[in-house]
C-alpha positions as CSV (number, residue, x, y, z in Angstrom):
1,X,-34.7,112.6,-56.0
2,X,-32.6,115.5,-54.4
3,X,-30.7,114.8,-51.7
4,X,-31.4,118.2,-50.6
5,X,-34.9,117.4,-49.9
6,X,-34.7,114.4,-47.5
7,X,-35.1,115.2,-43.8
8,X,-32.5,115.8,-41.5
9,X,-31.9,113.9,-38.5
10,X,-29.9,115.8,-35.8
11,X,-27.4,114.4,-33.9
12,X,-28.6,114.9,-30.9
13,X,-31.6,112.8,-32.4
14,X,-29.2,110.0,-33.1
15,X,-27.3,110.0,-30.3
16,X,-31.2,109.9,-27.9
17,X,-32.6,107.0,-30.4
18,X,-28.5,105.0,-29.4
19,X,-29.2,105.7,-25.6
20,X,-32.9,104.4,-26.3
21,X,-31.5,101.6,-27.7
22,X,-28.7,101.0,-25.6
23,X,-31.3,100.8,-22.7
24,X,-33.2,99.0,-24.0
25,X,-30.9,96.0,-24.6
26,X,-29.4,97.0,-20.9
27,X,-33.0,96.4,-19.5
28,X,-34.1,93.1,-21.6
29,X,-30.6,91.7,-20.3
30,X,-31.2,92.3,-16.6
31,X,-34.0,91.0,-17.0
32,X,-33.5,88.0,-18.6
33,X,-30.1,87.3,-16.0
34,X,-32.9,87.1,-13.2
35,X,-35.1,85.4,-14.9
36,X,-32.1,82.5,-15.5
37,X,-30.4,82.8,-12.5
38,X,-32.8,83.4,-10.0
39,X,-33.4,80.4,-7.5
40,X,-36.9,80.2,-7.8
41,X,-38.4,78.7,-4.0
42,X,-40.7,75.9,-6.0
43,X,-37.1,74.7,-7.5
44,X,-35.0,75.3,-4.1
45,X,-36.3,75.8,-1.1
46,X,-33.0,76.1,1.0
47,X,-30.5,78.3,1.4
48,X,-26.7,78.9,3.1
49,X,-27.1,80.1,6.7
50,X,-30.5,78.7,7.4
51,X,-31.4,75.7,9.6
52,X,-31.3,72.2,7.3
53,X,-34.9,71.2,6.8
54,X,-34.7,68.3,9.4
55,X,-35.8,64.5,7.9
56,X,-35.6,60.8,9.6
57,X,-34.8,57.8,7.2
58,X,-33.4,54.2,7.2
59,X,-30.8,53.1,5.2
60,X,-29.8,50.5,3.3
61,X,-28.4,48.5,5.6
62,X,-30.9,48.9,8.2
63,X,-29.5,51.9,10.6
64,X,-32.1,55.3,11.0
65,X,-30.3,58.5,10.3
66,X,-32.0,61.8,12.4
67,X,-30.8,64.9,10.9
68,X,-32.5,66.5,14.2
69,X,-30.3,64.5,16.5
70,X,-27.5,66.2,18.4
71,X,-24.3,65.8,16.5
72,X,-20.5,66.1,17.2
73,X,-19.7,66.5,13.4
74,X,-20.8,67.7,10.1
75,X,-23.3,65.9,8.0
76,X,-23.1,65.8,4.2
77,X,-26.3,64.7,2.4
78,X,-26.4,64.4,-1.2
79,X,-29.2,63.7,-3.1
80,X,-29.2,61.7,-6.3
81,X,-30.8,58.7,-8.5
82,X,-28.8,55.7,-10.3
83,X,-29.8,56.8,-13.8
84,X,-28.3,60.2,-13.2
85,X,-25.0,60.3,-15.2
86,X,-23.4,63.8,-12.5
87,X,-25.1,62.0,-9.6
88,X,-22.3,59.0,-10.6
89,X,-19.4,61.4,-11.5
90,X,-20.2,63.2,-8.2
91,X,-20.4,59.7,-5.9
92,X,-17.1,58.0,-8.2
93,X,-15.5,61.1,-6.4
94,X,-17.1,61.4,-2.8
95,X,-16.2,58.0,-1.7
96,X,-12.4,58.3,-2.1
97,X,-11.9,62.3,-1.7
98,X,-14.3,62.7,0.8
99,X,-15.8,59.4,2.7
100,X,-12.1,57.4,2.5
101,X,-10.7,60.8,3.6
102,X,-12.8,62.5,6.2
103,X,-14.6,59.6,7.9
104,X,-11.8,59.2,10.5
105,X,-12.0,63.4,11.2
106,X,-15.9,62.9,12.0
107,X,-18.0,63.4,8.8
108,X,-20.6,61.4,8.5
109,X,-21.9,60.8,5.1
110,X,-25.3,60.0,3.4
111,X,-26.6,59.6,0.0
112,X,-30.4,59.8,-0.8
113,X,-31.3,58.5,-3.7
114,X,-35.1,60.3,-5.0
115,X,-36.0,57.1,-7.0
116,X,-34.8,54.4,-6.6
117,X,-35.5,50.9,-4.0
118,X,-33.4,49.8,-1.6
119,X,-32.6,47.0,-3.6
120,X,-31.5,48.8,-7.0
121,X,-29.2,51.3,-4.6
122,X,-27.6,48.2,-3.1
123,X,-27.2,46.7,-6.6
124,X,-25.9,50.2,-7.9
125,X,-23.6,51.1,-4.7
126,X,-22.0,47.3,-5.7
127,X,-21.2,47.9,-9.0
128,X,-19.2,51.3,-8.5
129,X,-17.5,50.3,-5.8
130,X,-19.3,52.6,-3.1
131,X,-18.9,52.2,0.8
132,X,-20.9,55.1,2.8
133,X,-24.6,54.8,4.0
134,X,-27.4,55.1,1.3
135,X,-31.0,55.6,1.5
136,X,-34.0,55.2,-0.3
137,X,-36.6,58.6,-0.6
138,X,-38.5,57.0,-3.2
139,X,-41.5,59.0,-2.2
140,X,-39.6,62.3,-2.4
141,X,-40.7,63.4,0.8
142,X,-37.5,64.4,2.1
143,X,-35.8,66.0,-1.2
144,X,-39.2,67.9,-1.3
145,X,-38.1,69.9,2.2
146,X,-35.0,71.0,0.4
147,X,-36.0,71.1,-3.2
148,X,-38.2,70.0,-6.3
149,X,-36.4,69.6,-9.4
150,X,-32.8,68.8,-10.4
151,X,-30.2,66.7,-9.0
152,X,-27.5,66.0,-8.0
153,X,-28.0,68.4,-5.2
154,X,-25.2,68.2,-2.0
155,X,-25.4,69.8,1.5
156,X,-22.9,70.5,3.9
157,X,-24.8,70.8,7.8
158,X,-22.9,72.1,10.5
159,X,-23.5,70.6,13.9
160,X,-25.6,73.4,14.7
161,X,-28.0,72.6,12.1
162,X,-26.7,75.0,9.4
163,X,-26.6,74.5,5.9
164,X,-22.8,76.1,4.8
165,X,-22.6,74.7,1.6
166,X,-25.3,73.4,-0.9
167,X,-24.8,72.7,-4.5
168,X,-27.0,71.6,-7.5
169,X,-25.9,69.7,-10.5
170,X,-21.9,68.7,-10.3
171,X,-18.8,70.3,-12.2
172,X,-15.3,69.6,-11.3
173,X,-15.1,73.5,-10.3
174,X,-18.4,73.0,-7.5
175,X,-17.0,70.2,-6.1
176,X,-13.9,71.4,-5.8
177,X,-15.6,74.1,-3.7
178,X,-17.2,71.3,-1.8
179,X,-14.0,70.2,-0.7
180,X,-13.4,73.5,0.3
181,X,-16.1,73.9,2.3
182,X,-15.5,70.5,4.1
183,X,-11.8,71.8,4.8
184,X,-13.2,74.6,6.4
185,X,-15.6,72.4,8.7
186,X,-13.6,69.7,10.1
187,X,-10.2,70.8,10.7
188,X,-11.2,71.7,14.9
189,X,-12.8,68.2,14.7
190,X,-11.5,65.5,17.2
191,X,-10.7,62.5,15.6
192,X,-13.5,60.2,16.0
193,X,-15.2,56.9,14.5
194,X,-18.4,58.5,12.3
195,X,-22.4,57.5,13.1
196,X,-25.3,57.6,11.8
């Protein structure tokens, strides 16, 4: 076969079919990035800025948490189950960097646990050495206001009502922003004894 005889293919040919393909990848990328990272509303159904879905629950020991009542001080709620194993990392961490710490500044503290009893959260808050107020949403009706898959998932409420932080899953790096975001909300705070 002569070489002579095979078709050319200009270079301005080339270069259109590499911008072709060059979008091409561009687009399928984009995307794809939305399709991963976009916050579907049947997954989460909150955001940052908006009013906290409000719930009303008993805890563990007895005492009935309002999200909806007036408050004096933030409110972080955190909602988890006793087999998950970042639900534990994350609690391990939130009772002495964050309930031990902030209690006396104001922040009240609850853990909702999507699962489990009251009696296997008592059980479980005994053998890791936990101190702050649990509850039991074994029904999911309150984790379904705010989401409907994955855990753990944290919220930081303002005592207008706000969300200003929420979180899903845990990573040293996200809960170090958590402590960020809880710097940022108590420091005007007046010392007080917390409540539920």
């Amino acid at each position: 076969m002569n070489l002579t005889t095979l078709p050319k293919i200009s270079l301005k040919g080339r270069r259109a079919k590499r911008i072709a393909a060059v979008g091409s990848v561009a687009a399928y990328c984009a995307v794809c990035t939305i399709l991963i990272f976009h916050r579907r509303p049947d997954r989460t159904r909150t955001r940052v800025g908006q009013f906290a879905p409000s719930f009303r629950i008993t805890t563990t020991s007895g005492q009935v948490f309002d999200l909806a009542a007036p408050r004096h001080h933030p409110v972080l709620v955190t909602f988890f189950a006793t087999w998950c194993g970042p639900c534990a990392k994350e609690l391990r961490r939130l009772e002495p960097e964050v309930w031990q710490k902030m209690r006396g500044q104001g922040l009240t503290l609850l853990a909702i646990s999507i699962d489990d009893g009251d009696a296997a959260i008592k059980r479980f808050w005994s053998e890791k050495g936990l101190t702050f107020p649990a509850a039991s949403d074994a029904g999911r009706k309150m984790f379904s206001k705010y989401a409907a898959k994955a855990i753990p998932r944290t919220y930081l409420i303002d005592v207008q009502g706000r969300i200003v932080y929420q979180s899903v899953g845990y990573t040293e790096e996200e809960f170090s922003r958590l402590l960020q975001a809880l710097d940022k909300a108590l420091p005007s705070l007046p010392t007080e004894e917390p409540g539920i």
